[in-house]
PyMOL commands that place a pseudoatom at each C-alpha (Angstrom):
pseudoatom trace, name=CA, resn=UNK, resi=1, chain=A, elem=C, hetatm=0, pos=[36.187, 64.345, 28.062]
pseudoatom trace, name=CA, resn=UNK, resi=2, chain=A, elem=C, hetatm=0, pos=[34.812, 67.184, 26.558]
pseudoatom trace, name=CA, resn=UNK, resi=3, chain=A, elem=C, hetatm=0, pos=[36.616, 70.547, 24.849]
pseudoatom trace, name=CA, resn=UNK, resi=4, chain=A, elem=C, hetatm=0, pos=[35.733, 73.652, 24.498]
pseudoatom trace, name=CA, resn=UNK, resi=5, chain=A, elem=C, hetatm=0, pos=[37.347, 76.070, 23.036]
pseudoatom trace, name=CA, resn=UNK, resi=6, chain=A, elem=C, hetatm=0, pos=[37.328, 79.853, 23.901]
pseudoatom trace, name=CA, resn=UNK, resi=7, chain=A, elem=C, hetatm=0, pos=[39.612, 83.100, 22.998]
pseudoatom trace, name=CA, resn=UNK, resi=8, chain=A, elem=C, hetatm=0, pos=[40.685, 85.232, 26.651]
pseudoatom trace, name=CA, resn=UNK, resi=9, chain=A, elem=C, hetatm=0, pos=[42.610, 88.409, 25.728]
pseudoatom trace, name=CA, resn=UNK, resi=10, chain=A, elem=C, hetatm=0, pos=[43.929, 87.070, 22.080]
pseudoatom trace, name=CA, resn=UNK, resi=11, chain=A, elem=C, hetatm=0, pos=[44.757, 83.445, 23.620]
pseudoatom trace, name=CA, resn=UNK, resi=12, chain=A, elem=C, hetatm=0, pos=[43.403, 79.906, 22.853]
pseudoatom trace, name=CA, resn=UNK, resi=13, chain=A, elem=C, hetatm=0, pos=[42.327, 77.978, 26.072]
pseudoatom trace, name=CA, resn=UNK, resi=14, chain=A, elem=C, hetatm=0, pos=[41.191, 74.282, 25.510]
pseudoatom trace, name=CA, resn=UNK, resi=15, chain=A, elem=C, hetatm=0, pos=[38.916, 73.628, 28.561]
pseudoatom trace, name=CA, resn=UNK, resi=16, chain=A, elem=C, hetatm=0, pos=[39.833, 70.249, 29.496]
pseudoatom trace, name=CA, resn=UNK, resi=17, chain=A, elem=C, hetatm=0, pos=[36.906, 69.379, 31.840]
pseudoatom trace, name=CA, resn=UNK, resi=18, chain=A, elem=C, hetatm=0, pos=[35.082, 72.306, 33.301]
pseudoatom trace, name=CA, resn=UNK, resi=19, chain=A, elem=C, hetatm=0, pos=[33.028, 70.102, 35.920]
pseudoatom trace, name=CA, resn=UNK, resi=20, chain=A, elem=C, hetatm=0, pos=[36.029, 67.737, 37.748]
pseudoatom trace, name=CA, resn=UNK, resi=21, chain=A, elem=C, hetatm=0, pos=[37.110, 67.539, 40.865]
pseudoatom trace, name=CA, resn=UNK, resi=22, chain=A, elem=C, hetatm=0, pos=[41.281, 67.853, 41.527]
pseudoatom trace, name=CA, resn=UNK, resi=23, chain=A, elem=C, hetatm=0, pos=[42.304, 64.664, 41.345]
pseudoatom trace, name=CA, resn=UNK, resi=24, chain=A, elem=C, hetatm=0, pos=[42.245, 64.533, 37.714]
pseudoatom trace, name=CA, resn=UNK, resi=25, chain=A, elem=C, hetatm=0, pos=[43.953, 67.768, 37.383]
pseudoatom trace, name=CA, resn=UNK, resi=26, chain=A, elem=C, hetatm=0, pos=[46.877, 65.670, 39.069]
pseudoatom trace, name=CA, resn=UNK, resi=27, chain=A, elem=C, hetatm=0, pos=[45.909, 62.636, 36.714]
pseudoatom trace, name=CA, resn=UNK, resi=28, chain=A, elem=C, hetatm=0, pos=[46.327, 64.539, 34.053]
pseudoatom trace, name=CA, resn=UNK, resi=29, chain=A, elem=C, hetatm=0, pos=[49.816, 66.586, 35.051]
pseudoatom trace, name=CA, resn=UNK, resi=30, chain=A, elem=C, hetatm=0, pos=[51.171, 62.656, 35.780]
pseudoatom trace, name=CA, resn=UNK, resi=31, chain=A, elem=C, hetatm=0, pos=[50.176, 62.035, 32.329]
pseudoatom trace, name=CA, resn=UNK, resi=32, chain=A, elem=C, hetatm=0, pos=[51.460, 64.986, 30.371]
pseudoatom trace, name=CA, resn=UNK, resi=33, chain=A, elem=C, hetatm=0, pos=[54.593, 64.005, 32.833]
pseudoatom trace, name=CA, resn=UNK, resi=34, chain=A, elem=C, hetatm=0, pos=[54.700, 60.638, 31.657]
pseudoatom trace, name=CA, resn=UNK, resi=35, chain=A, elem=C, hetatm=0, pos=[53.684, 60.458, 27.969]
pseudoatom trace, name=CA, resn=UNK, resi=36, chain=A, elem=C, hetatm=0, pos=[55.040, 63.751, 27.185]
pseudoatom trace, name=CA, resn=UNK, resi=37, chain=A, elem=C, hetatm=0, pos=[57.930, 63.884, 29.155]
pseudoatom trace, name=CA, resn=UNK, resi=38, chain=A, elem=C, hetatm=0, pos=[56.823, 67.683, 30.121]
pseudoatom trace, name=CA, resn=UNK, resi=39, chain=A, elem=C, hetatm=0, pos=[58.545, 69.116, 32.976]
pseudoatom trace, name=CA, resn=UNK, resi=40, chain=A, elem=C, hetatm=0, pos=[56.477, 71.492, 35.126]
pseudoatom trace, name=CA, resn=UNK, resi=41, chain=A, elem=C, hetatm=0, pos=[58.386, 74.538, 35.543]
pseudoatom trace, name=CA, resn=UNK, resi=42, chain=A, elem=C, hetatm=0, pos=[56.377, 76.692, 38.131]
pseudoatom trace, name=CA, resn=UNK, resi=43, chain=A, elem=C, hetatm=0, pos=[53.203, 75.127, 40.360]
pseudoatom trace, name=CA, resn=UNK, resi=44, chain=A, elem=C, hetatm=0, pos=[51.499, 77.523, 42.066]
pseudoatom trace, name=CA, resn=UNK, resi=45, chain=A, elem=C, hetatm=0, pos=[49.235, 76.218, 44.552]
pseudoatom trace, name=CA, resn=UNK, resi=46, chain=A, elem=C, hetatm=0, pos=[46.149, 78.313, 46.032]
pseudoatom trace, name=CA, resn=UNK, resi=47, chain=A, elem=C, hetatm=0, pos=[43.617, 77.017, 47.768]
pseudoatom trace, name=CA, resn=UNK, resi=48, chain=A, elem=C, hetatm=0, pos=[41.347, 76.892, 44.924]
pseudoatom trace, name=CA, resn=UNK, resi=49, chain=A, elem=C, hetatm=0, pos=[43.119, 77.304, 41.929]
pseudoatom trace, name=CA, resn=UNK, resi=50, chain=A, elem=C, hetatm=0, pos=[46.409, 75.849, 40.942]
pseudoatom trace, name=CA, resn=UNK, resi=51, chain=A, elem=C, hetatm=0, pos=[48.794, 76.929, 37.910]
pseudoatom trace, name=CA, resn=UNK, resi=52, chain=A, elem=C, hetatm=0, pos=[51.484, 74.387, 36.541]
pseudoatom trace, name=CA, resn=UNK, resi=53, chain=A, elem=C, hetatm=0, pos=[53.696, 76.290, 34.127]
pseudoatom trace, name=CA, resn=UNK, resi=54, chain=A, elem=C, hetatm=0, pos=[55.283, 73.962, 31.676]
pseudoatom trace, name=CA, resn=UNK, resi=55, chain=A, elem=C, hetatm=0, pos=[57.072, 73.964, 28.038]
pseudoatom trace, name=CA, resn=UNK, resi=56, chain=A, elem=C, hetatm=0, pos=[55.553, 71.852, 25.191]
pseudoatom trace, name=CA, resn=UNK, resi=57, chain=A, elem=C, hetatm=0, pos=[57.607, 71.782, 21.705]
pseudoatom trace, name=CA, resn=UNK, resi=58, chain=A, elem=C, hetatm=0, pos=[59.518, 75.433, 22.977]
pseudoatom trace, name=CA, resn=UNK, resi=59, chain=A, elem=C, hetatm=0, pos=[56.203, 76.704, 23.695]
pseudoatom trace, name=CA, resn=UNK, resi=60, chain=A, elem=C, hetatm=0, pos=[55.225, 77.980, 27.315]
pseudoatom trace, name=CA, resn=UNK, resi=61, chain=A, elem=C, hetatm=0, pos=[51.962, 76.791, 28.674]
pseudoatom trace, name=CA, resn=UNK, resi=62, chain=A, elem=C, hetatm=0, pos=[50.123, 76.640, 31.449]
pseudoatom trace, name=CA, resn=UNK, resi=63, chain=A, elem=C, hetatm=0, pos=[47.931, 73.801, 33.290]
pseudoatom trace, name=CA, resn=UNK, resi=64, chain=A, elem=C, hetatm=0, pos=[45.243, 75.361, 35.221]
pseudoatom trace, name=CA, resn=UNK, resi=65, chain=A, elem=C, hetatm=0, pos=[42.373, 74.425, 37.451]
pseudoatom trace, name=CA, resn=UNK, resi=66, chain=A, elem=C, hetatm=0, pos=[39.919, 75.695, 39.547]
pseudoatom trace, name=CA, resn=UNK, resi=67, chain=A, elem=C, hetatm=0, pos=[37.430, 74.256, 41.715]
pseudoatom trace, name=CA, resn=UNK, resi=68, chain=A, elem=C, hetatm=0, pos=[34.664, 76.097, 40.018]
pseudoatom trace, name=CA, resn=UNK, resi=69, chain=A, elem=C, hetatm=0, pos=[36.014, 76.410, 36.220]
pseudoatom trace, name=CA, resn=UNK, resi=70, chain=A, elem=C, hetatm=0, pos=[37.476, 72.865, 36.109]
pseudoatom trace, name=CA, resn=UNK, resi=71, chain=A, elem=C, hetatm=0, pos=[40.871, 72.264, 34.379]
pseudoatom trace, name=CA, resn=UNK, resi=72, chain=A, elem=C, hetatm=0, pos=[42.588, 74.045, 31.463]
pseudoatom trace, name=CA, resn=UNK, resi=73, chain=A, elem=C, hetatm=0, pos=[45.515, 74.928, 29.345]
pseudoatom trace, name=CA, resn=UNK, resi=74, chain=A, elem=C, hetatm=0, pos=[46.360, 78.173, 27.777]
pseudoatom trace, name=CA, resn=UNK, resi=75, chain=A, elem=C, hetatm=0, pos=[49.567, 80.134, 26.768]
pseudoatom trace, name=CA, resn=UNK, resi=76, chain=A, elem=C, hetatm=0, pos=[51.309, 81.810, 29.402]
pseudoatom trace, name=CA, resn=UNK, resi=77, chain=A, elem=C, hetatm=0, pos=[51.849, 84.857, 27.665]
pseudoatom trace, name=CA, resn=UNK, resi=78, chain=A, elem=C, hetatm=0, pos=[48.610, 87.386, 26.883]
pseudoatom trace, name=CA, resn=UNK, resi=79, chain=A, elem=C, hetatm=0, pos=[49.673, 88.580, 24.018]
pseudoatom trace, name=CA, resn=UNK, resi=80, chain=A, elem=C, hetatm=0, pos=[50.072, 84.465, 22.686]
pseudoatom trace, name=CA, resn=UNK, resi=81, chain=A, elem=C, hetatm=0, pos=[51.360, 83.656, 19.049]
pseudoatom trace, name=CA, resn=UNK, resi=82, chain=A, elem=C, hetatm=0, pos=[49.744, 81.185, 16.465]
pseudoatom trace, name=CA, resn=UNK, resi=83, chain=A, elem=C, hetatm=0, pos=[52.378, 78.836, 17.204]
pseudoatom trace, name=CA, resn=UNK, resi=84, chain=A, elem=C, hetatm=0, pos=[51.148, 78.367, 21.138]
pseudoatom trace, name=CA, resn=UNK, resi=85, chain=A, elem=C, hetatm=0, pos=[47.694, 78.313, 20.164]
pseudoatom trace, name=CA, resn=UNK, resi=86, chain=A, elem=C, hetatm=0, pos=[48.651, 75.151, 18.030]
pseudoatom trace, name=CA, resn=UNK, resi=87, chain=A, elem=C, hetatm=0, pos=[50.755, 73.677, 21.259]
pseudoatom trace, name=CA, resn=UNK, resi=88, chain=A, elem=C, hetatm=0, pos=[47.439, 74.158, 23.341]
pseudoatom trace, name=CA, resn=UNK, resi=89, chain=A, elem=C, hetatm=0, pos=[45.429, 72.155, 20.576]
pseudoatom trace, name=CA, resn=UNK, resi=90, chain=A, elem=C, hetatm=0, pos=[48.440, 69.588, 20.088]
pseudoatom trace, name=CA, resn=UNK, resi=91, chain=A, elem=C, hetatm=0, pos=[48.002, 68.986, 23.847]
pseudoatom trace, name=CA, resn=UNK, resi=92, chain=A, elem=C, hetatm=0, pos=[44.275, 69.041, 24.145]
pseudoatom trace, name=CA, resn=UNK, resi=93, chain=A, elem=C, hetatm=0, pos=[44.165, 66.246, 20.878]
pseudoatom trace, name=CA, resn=UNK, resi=94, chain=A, elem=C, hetatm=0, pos=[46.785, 64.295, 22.791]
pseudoatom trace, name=CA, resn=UNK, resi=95, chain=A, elem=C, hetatm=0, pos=[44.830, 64.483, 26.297]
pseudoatom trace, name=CA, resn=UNK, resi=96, chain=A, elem=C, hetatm=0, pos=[41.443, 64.012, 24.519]
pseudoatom trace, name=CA, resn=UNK, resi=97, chain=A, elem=C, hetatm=0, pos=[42.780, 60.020, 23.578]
pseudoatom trace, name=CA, resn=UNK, resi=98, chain=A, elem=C, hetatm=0, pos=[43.413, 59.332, 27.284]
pseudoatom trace, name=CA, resn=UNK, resi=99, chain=A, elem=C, hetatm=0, pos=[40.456, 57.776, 30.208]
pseudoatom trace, name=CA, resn=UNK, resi=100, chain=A, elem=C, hetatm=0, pos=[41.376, 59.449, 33.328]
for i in range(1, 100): cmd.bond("trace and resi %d" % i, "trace and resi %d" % (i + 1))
show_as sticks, trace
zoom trace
């Protein structure tokens, strides 16, 4: 997998795959499920984009994807603080060591 990282509105967003179809988005939310023992707060489901809302180390983040951007995380909150930009990374490192 490859990361990129990019600043929207003040946040950090680790791309996680920006070309991927949506079964890994759900291999990956199984994972963080798993081997993080994250539990997904809020999933909403459109038909081409899907938010997962979860908390990481007391920090709210989100698991995105859509069928033309790929998948993502990012803080929930705009106006994000150093400490969830560091969750995001923490997360990214962690999913960057898996095979999916």
């Amino acid at each position: 997998m490859s990361y990129a990282l990019r600043t929207i509105t003040g946040a950090t967003e680790a791309v996680i795959d920006d070309n991927c179809g949506i079964s890994k988005f759900y291999a990956i939310a199984n994972t963080l499920a798993e081997q993080l023992q994250v539990v997904f707060l809020n999933q909403v489901d459109d038909s081409d984009t899907l938010d997962w809302d979860f908390k990481y180390k007391n920090q709210f983040l989100t698991l995105h994807y859509n069928i033309f951007n790929g998948v993502s995380i990012f803080p929930q909150q705009v106006n994000s603080k150093k400490s969830d930009s560091k969750a995001v990374m923490e997360v990214a490192h962690f999913l960057e060591r898996q095979t999916f």
